[in-house]
RODREN-362548 format. One record per residue (C-alpha): residue number from 1; residue in three letters; chain; x, y, z. Coordinates in nm, 4 decimals. Example, Ala and Ser with C-alpha at 12.3 -4.5 7.8 and 13.67 -1.06 7.14 Angstrom:
RODREN-362548
(1,"ALA","A",(1.2300,-0.4500,0.7800))
(2,"SER","A",(1.3670,-0.1060,0.7140))
end
This chain:
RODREN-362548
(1,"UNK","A",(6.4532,-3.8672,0.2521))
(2,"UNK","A",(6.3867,-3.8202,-0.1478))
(3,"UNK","A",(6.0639,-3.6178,-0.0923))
(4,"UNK","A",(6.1936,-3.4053,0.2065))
(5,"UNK","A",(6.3896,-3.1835,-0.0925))
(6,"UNK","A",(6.6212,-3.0803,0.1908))
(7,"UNK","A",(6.9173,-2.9532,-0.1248))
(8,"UNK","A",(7.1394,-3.2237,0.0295))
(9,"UNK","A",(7.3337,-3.4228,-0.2991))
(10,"UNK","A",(7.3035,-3.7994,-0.2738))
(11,"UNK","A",(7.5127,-4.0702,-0.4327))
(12,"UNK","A",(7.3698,-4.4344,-0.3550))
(13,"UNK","A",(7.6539,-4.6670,-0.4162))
(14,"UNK","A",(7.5075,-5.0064,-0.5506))
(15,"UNK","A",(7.6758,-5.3790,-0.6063))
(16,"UNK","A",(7.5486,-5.4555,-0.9341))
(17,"UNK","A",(7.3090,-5.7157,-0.8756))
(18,"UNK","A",(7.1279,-5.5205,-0.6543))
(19,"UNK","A",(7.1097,-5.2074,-0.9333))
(20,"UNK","A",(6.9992,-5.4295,-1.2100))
(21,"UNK","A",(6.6435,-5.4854,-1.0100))
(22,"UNK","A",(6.6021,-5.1907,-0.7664))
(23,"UNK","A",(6.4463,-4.8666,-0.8115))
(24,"UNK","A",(6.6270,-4.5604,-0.6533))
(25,"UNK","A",(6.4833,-4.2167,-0.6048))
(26,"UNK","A",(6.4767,-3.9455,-0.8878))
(27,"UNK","A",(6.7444,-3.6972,-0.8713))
(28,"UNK","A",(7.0127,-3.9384,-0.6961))
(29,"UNK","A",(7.3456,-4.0163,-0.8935))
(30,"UNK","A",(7.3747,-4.4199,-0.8572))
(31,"UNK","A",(7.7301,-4.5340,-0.8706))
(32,"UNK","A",(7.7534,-4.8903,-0.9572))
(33,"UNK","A",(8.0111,-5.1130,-0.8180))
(34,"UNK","A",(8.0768,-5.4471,-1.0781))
(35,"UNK","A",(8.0604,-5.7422,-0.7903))
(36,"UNK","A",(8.0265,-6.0839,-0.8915))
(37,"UNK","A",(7.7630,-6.1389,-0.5444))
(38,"UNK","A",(7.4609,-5.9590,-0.3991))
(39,"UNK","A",(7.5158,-5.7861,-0.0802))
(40,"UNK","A",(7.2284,-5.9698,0.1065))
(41,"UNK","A",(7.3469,-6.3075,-0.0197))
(42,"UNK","A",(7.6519,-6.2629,0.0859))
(43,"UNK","A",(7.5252,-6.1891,0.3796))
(44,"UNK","A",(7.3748,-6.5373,0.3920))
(45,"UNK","A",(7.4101,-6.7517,0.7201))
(46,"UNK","A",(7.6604,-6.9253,0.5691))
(47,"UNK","A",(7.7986,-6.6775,0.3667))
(48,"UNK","A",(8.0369,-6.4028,0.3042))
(49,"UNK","A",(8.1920,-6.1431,0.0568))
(50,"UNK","A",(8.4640,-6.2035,-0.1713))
(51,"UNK","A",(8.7980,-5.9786,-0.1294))
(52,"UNK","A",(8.7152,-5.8760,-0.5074))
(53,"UNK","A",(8.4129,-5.7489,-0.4006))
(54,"UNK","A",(8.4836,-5.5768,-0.1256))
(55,"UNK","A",(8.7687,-5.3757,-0.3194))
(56,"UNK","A",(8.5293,-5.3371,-0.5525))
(57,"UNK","A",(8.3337,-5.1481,-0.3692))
(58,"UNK","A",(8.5890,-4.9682,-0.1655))
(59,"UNK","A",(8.7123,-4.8195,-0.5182))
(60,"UNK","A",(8.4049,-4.6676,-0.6116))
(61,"UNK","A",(8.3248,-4.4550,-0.3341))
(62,"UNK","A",(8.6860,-4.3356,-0.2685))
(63,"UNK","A",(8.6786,-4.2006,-0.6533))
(64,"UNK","A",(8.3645,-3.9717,-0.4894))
(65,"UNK","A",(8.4058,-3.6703,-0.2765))
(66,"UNK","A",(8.2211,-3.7109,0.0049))
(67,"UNK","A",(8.0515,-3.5188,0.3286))
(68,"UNK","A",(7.9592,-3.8936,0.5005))
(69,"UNK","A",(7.9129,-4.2414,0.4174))
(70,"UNK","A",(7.5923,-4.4253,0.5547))
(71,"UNK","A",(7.5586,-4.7661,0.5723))
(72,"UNK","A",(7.1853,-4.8663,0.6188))
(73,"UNK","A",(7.2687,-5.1937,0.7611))
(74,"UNK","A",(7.5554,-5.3313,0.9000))
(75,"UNK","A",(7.5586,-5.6217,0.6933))
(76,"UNK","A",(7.6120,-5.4326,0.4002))
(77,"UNK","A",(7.9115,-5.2601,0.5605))
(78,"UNK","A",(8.2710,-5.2988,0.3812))
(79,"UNK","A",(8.5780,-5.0857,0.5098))
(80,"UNK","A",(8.6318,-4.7300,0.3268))
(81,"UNK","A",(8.9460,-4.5020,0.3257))
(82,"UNK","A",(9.0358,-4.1895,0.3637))
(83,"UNK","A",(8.8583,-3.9917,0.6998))
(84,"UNK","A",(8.5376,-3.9496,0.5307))
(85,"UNK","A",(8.3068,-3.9513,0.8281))
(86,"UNK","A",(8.0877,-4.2405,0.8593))
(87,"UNK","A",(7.7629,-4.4001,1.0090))
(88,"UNK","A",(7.6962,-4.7671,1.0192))
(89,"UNK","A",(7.3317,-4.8731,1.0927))
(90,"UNK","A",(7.3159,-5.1917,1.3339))
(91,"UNK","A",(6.9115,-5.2950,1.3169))
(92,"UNK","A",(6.9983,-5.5110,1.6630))
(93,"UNK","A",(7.2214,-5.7309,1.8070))
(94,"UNK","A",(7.0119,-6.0547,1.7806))
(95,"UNK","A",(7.3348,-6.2080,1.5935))
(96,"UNK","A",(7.5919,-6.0854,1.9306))
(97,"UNK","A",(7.3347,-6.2585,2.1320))
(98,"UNK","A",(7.1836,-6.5319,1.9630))
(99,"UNK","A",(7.4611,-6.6604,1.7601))
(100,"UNK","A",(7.4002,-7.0023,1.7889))
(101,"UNK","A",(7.0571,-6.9435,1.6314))
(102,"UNK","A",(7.1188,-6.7479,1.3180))
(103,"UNK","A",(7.4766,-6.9020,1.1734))
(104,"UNK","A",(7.4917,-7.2464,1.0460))
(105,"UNK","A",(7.8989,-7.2684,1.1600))
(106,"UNK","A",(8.1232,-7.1345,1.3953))
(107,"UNK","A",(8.3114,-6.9788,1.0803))
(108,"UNK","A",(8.0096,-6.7982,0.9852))
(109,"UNK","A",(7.9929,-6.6783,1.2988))
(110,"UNK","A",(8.3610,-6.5766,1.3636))
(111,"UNK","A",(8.2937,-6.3160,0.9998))
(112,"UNK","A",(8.0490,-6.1705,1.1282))
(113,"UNK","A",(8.1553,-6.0738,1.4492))
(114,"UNK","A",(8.5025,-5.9341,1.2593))
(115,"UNK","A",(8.2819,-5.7400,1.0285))
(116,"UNK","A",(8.0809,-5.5946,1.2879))
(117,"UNK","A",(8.3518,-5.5003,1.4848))
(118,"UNK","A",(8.5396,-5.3113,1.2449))
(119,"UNK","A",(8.2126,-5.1697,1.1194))
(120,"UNK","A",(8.2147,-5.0127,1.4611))
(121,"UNK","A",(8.5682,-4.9002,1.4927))
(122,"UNK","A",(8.5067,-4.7785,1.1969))
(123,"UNK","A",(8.1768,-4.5449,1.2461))
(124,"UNK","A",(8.1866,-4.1815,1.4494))
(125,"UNK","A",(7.8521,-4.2636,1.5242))
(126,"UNK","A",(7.6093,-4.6055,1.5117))
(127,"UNK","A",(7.2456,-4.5422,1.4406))
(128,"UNK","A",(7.0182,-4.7996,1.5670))
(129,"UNK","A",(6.6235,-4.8339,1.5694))
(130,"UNK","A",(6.4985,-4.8586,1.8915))
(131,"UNK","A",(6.6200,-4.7956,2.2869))
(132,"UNK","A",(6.6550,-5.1539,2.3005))
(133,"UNK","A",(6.8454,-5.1902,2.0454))
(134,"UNK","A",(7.0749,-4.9192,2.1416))
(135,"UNK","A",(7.0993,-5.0838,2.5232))
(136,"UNK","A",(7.2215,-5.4175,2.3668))
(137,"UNK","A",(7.5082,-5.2027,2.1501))
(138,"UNK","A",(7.6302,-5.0645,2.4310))
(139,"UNK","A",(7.6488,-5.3447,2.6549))
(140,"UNK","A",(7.7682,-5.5893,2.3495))
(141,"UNK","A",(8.0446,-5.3556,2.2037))
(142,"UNK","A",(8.1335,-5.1351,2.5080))
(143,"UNK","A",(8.0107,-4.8052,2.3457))
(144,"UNK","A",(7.9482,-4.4634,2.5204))
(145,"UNK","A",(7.5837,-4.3634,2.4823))
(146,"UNK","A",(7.6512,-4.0664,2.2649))
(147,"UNK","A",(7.7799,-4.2845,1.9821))
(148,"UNK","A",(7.4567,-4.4557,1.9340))
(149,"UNK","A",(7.1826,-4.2789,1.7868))
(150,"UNK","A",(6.8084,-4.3887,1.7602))
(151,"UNK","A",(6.5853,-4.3311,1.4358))
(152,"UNK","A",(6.2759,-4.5058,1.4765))
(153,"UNK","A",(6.1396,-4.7405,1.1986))
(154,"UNK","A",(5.7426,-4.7324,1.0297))
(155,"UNK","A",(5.5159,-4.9100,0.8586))
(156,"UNK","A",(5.4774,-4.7967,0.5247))
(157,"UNK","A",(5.2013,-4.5991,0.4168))
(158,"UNK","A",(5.0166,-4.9336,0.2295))
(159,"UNK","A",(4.9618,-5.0660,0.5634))
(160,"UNK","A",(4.5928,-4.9274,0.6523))
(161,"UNK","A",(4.2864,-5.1113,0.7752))
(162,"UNK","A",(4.1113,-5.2823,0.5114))
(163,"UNK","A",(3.7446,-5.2837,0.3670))
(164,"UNK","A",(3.6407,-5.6388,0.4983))
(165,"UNK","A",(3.3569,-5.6441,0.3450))
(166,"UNK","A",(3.5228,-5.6134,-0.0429))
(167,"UNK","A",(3.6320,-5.8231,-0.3343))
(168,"UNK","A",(3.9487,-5.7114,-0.3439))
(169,"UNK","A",(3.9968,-5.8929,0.0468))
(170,"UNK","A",(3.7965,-6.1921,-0.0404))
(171,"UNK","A",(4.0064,-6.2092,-0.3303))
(172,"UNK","A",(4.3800,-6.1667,-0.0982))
(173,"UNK","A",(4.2451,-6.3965,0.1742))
(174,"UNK","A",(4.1619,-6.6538,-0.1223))
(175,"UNK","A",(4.5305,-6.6265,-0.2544))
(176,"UNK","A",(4.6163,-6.7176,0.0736))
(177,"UNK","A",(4.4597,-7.0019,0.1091))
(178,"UNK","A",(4.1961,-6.8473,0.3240))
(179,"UNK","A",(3.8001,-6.7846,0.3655))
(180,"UNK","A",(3.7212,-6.4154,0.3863))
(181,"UNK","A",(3.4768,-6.5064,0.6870))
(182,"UNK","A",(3.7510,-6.7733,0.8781))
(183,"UNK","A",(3.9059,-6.6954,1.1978))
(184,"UNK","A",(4.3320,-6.7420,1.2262))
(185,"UNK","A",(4.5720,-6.6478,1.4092))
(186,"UNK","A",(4.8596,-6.4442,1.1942))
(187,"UNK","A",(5.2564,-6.4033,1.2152))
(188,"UNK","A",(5.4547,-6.2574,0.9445))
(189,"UNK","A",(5.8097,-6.2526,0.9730))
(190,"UNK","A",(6.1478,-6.4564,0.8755))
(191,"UNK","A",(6.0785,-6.8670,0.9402))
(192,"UNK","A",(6.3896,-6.8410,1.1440))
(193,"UNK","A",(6.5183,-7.0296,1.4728))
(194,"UNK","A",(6.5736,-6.7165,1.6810))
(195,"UNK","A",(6.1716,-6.6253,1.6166))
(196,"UNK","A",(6.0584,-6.8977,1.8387))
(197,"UNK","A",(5.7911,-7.0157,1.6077))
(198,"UNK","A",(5.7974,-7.3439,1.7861))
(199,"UNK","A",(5.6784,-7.1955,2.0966))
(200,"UNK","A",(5.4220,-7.0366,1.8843))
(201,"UNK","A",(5.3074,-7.3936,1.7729))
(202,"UNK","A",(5.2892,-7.5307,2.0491))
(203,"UNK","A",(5.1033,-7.2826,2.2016))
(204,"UNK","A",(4.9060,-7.3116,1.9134))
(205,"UNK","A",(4.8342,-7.7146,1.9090))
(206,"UNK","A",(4.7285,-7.6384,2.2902))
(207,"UNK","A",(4.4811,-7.3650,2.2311))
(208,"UNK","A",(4.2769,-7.5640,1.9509))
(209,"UNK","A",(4.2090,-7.8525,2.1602))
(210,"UNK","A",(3.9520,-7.6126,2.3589))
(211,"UNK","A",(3.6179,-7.7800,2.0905))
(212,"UNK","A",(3.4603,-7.4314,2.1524))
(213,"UNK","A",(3.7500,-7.2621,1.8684))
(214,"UNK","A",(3.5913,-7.3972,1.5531))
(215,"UNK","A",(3.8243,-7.4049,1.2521))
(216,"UNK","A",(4.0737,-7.1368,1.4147))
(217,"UNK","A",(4.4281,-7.1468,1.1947))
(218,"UNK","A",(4.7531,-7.0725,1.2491))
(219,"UNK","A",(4.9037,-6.8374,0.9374))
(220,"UNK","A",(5.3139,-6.8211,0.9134))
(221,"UNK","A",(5.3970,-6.5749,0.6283))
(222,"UNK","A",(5.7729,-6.5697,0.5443))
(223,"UNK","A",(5.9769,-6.6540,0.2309))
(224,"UNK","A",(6.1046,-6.9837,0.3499))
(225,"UNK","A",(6.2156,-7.1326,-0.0098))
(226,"UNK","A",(6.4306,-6.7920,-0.1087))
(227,"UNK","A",(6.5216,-6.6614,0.2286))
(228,"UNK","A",(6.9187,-6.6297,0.1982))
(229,"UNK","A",(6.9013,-6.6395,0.5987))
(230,"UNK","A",(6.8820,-6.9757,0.8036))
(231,"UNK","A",(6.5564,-7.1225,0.8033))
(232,"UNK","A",(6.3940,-7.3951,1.0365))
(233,"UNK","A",(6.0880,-7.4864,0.7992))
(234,"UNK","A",(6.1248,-7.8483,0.7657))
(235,"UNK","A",(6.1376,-7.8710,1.1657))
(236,"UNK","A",(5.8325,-7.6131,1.1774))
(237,"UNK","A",(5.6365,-7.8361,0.9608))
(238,"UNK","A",(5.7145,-8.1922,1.1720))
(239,"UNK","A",(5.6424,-7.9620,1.4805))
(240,"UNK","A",(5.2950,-7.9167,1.3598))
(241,"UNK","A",(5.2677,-8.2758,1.2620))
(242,"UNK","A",(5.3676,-8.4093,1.5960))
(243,"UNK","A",(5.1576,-8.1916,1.8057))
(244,"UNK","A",(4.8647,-8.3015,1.5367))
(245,"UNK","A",(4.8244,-7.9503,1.4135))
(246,"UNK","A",(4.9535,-7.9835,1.1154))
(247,"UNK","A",(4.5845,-7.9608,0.9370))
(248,"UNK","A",(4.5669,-7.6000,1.1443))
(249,"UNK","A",(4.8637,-7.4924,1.0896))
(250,"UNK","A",(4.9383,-7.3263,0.7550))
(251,"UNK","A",(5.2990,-7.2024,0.5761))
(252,"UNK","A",(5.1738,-6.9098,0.3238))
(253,"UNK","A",(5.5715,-6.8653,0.1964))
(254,"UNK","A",(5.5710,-6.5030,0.0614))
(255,"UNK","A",(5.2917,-6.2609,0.0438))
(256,"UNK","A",(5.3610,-5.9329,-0.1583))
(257,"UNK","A",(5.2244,-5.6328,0.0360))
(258,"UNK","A",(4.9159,-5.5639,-0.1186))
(259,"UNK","A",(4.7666,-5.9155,0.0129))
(260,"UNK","A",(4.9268,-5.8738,0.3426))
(261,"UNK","A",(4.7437,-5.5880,0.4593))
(262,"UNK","A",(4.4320,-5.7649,0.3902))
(263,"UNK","A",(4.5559,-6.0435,0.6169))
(264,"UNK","A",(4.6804,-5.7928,0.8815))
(265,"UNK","A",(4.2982,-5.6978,0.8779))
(266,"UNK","A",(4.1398,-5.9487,0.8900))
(267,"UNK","A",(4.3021,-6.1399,1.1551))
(268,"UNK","A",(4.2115,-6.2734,1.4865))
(269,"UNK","A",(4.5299,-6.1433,1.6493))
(270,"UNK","A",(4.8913,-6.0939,1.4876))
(271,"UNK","A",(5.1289,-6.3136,1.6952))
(272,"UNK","A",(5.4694,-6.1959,1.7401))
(273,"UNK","A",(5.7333,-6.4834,1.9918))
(274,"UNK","A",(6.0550,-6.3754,1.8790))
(275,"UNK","A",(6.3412,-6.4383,2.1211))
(276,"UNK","A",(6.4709,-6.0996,2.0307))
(277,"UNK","A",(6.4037,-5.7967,1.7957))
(278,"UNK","A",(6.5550,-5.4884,1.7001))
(279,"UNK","A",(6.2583,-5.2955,1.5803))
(280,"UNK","A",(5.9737,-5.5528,1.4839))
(281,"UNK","A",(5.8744,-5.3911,1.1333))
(282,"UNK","A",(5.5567,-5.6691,1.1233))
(283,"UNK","A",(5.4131,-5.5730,1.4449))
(284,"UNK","A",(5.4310,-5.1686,1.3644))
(285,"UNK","A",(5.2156,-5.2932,0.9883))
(286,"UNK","A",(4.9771,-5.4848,1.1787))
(287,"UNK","A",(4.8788,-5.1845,1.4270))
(288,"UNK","A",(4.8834,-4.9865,1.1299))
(289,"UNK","A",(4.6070,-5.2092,1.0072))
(290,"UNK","A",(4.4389,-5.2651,1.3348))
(291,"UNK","A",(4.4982,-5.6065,1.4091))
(292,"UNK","A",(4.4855,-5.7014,1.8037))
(293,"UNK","A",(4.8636,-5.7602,1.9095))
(294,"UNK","A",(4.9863,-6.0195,2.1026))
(295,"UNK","A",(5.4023,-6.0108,2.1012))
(296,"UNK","A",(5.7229,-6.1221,2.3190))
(297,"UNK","A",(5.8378,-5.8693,2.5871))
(298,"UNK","A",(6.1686,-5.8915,2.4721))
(299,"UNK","A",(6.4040,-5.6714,2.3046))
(300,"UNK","A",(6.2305,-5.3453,2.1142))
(301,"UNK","A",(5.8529,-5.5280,2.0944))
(302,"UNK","A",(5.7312,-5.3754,2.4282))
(303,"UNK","A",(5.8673,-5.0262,2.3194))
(304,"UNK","A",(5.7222,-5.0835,1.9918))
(305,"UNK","A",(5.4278,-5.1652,2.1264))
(306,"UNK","A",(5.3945,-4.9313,2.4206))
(307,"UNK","A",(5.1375,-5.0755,2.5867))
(308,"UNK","A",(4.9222,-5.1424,2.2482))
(309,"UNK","A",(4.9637,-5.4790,2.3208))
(310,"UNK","A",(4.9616,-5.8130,2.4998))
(311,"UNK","A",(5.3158,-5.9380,2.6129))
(312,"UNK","A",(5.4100,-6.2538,2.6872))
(313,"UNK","A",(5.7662,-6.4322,2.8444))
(314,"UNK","A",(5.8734,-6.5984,2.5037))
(315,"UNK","A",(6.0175,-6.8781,2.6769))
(316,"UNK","A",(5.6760,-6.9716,2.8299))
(317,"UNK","A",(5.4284,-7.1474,2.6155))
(318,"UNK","A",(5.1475,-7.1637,2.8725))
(319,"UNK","A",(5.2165,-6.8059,2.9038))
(320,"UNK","A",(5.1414,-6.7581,2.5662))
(321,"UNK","A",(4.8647,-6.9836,2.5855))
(322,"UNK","A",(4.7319,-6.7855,2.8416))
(323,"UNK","A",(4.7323,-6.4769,2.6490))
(324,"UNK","A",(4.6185,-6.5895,2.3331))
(325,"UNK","A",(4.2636,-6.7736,2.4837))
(326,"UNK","A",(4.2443,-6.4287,2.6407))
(327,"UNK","A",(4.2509,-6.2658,2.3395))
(328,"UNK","A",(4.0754,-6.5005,2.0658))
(329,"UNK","A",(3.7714,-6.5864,2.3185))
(330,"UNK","A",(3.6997,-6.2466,2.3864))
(331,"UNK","A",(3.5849,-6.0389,2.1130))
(332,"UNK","A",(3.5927,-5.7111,2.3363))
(333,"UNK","A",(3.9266,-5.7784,2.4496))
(334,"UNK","A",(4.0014,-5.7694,2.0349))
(335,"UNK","A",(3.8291,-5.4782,1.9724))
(336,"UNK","A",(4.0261,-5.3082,2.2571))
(337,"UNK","A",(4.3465,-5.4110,2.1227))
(338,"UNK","A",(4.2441,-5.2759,1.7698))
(339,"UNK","A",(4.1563,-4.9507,1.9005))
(340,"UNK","A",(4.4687,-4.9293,2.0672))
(341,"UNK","A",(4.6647,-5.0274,1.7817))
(342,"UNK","A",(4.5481,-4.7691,1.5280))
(343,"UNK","A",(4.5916,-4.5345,1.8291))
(344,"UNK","A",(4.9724,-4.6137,1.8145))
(345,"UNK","A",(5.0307,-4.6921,1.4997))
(346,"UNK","A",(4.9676,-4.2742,1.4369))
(347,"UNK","A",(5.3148,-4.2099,1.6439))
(348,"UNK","A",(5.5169,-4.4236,1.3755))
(349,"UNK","A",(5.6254,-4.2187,1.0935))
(350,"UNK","A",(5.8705,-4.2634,0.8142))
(351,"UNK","A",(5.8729,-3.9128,0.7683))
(352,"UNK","A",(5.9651,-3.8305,1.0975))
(353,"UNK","A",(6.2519,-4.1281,1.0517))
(354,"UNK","A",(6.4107,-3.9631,0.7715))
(355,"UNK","A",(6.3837,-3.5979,0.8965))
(356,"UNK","A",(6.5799,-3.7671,1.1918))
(357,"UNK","A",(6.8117,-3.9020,0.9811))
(358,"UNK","A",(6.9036,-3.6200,0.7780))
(359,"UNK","A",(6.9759,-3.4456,1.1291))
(360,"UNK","A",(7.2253,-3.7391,1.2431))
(361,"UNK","A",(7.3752,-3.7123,0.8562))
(362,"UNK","A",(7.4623,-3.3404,0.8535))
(363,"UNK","A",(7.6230,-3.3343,1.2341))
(364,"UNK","A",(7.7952,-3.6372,1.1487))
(365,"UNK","A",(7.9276,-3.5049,0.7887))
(366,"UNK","A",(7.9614,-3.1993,0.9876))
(367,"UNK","A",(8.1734,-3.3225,1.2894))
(368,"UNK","A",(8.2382,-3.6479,1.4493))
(369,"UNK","A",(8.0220,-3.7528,1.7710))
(370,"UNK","A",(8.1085,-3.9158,2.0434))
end
């Protein structure tokens, strides 16, 4: 939105723990709000924000005379006065559906689903990020199809196919663990319940009893020591070690960017079982870097994918199975899927997103919808 220079004024309102380490765009007035908790970690599984910091919060933008308020993410979300007009992001509804997956306690739960209800009392319009996404808000909150608006998500512009054949990749693969020449199979994503990594294991365990898939690995990037959201790690990891895959199967924690892409590149197939997703921000990056896709048909993925793609019924293992020795035992089947990843990859743009955006900002600022 920063380098579309539309004239519009913007004023990002911050919680301070979240100003003292971001970067914001040039030319945008930061107002800081003095909370004594980060937004995402209150936003924890088992967390929540204080009163004091949602006041806090509150205060600072009613001191500012605005057009419209835009929350990126409904998580973020606290209630504002006044009739300033106002758009609340929900990314998905994986938390409506899957409750019992992504809060630790019924209490957790019961918060979120008050937030997110008067987040969309609240709104004259919800934006969401895919069709999917905006079929589940309507069904889960009872809203009328013009009061959900779609602005699609991208991979960012890092995300390209990489030179296989540098140092710089046999460098990232070696940070993660990895030989620039050895074959794995790749997810990247949040080491969460509701992302059905078990399946994936299992699945896994299954396909590298075939003797004819030499040293073929299993690569789960996600930040399971810092993630503020519920993790299943420890019950990944005993997974693994019952199915005796646990030598195959490998937990790379975090990977910044820059080393991602070269794993993105360079492997045998990006593997994507979540129960549900809203978008499914790792599967755009890994078309983006022309890695074969092989992903759940639920929620956004087969729209994201649109046929770029093998799909599988997440709650089938053999399925998966299936589609996997499909994939990693034929390398023309890969190469297929690569060329029809880069193919769709093209139609994902951020710039597009924002220009969107900025569209759904001014009619909203403008007049209500809906």
């Amino acid at each position: 939105m920063a380098a579309l220079d539309t004239g519009d004024e913007y004023v990002i309102f911050a919680d301070r723990q979240t100003a003292d380490s971001a970067a914001f765009p040039a030319g945008w007035r930061v107002v800081i709000g003095e909370t004594t908790v980060a937004a995402t970690t209150a936003a924890a599984a088992d967390g929540r924000r204080s009163i004091r910091d949602v006041w806090t919060m509150r205060r600072v933008v009613a001191l500012e005379p605005l057009d419209v308020m835009f929350f990126p993410a409904v998580y973020s979300y606290f209630p504002i006065g006044g009739r300033t007009p106002c758009l609340v992001t929900f990314h998905d509804v994986i938390a409506e559906t899957l409750g019992h997956l992504v809060f630790h306690t019924r209490r957790s739960r019961w918060f979120w689903q008050l937030k997110s209800w008067l987040a969309v009392r609240r709104a004259d319009c919800v934006l969401t990020v895919s069709q999917a996404s905006k079929q589940g808000l309507i069904e889960r909150f009872g809203l009328t199809d013009d009061r959900v608006r779609v602005v699609s998500e991208a991979p960012s512009d890092v995300f390209t196919p990489a030179d296989r054949d540098s140092d710089e990749h046999r460098a990232a693969l070696g940070r993660c663990g990895l030989e620039a020449d050895e074959r794995f199979l790749l997810y990247v994503g949040g080491i969460s319940p509701h992302k059905n990594l078990s399946t994936l294991i299992e699945a896994f365990a299954k396909l590298v009893s075939d003797s004819d898939l030499g040293k073929l690995r299993l690569v789960l990037v996600g930040d399971y020591a810092g993630d503020v959201f519920r993790t299943c790690h420890q019950q990944l990891v005993d997974r693994a070690r019952a199915l005796g895959a646990d030598d195959r199967v490998h937990f790379a924690g975090y990977v910044a960017d820059d080393d991602l892409v070269h794993l993105y590149s360079a492997a045998t197939a990006f593997v994507f079982p979540s129960y549900l997703e809203g978008f499914g921000l790792p599967a755009a990056e890994a078309m983006a870097c022309g890695a074969p896709v092989v992903a759940s048909d639920r929620g956004s993925l087969p729209e994201v994918l649109d046929g770029a793609g093998e799909l599988f019924d997440p709650h089938d293992a053999d399925a998966l199975l299936a589609c996997l020795r499909r994939v990693v035992g034929d390398v023309a089947v890969q190469d297929e899927l690569r060329r029809r990843s880069l193919a769709r990859a093209q139609h994902l743009s951020w710039e597009r997103a924002a220009r969107q955006l900025v569209d759904v900002l001014r009619e909203v600022g403008g007049r209500t919808c809906g």
